[in-house]
C-alpha positions in Angstrom: -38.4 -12.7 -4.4 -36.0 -12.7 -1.5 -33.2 -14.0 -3.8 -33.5 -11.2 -6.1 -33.7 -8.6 -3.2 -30.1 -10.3 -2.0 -29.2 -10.3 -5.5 -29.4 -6.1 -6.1 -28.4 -5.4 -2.5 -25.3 -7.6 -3.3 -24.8 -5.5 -6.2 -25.1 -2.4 -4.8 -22.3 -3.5 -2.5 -20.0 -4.2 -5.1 -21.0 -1.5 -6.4 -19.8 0.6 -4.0 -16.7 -0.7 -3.6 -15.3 1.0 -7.3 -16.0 4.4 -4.9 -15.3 3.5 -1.1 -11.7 1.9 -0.4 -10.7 -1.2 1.9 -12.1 -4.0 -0.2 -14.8 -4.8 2.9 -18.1 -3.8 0.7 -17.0 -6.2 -2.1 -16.4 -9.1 0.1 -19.5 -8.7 1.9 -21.0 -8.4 -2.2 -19.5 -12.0 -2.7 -21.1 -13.3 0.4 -24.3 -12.1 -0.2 -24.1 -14.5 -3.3 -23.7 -17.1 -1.2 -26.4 -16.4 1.1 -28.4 -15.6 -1.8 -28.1 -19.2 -3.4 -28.4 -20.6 0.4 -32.4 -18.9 -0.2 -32.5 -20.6 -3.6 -32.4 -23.5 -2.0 -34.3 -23.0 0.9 -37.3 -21.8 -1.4 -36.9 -24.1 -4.5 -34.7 -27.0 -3.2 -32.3 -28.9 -5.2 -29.2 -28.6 -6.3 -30.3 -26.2 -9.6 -31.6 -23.1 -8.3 -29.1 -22.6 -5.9 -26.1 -23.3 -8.8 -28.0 -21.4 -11.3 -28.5 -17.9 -8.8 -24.4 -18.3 -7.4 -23.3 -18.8 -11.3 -26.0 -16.0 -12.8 -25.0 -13.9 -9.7 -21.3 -14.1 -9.5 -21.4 -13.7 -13.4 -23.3 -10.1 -13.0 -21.0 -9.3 -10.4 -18.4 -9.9 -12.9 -19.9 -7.4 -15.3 -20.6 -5.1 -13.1 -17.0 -4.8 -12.1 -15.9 -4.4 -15.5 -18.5 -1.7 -16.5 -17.1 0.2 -13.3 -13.3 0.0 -14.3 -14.2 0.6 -17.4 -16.8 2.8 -18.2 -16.6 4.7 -14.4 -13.4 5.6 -14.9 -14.2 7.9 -18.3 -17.1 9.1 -17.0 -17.0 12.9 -15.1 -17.9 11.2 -11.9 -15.0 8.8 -12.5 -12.8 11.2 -13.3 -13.4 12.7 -9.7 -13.0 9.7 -7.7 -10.0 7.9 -9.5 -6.2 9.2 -9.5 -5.1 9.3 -13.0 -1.9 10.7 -12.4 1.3 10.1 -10.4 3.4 12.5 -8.2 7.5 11.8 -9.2 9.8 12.1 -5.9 10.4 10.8 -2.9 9.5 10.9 0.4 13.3 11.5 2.2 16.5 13.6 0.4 19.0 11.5 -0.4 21.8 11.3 2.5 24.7 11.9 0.7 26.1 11.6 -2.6 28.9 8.7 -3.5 31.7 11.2 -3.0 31.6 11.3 0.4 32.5 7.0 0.7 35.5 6.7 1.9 36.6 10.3 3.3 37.0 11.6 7.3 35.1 13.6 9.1 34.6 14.5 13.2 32.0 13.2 15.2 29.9 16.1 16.6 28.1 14.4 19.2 28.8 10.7 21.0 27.6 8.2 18.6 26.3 4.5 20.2 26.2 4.0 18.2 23.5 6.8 16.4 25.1 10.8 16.1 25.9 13.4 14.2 29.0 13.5 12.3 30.5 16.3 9.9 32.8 15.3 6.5 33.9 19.1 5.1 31.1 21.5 5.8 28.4 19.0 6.0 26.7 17.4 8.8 25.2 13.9 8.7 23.3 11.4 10.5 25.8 8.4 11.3 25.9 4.9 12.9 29.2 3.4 14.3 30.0 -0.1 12.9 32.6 -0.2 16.0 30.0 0.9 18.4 30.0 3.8 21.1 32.4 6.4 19.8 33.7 9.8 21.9 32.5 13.3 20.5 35.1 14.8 18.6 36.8 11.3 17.5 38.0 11.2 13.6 35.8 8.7 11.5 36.0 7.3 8.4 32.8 6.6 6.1 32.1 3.0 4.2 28.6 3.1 3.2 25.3 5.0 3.2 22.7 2.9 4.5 19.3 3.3 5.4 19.3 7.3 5.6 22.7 7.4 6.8 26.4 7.1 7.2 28.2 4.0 8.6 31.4 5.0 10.0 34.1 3.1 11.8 37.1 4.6 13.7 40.0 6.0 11.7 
């Protein structure tokens, strides 16, 4: 009777795991099993009862994991709990376009080798390939990396 009461509150654990993140609930679902098997044995010795309750158990764990992804997820509760759409973007604007490669601007602050530089009208986020550079020094930009401009002295 024990091994059955291990049985369904393994279940309800994995279970609960379709509806509450972090994959703890499942794991402690599949180590239930175990224990569960460990009082097969303890009440009906062998080898047999213990394999027959881990194999039977694990393979309605295995259905019950399929009817949540697949029935759960069309059902109105489902609906609720699961994302079923994505969100297009991006989490940072892009720091420049490809035009700016290769032209000069000013350094507005001191970079070292972080700063702020300016290339026409706009200002940018920069990092010095040649290391602590003076405000107001002219700098040329190679590459956009990593949210900013690498310039070098021009």
């Amino acid at each position: 009777m024990e091994v059955i009461g291990v049985l369904c509150l393994c279940y309800l654990l994995i279970g609960l795991e379709a509806i509450v993140p972090g994959g703890v609930l499942g794991v402690l679902g599949f180590l239930g099993l175990f224990f569960a098997a460990y009082l097969a044995q303890v009440e009906f010795g062998g080898w047999f009862a213990p394999s027959l309750t881990f194999l039977l158990g694990g393979l309605g764990a295995l259905i019950l994991v399929f009817m949540e992804f697949k029935w759960l997820s069309k059902s109105p509760l489902g609906r609720r709990l699961f994302i079923d759409r994505s969100i297009e973007g991006g989490s940072n604007k892009e720091v420049a376009t490809p035009e700016v490669l290769g032209k000069s601007g000013k350094t507005l602050t001191d970079l070292h080798p972080e700063g702020r530089i300016q290339v026409e009208q706009e200002v940018f986020d920069a990092v010095s390939e040649d290391g602590l550079i003076s405000k107001g020094t002219t700098v040329k930009v190679i590459s956009i990396e990593n949210f900013c401009l690498k310039v070098r002295i021009d």
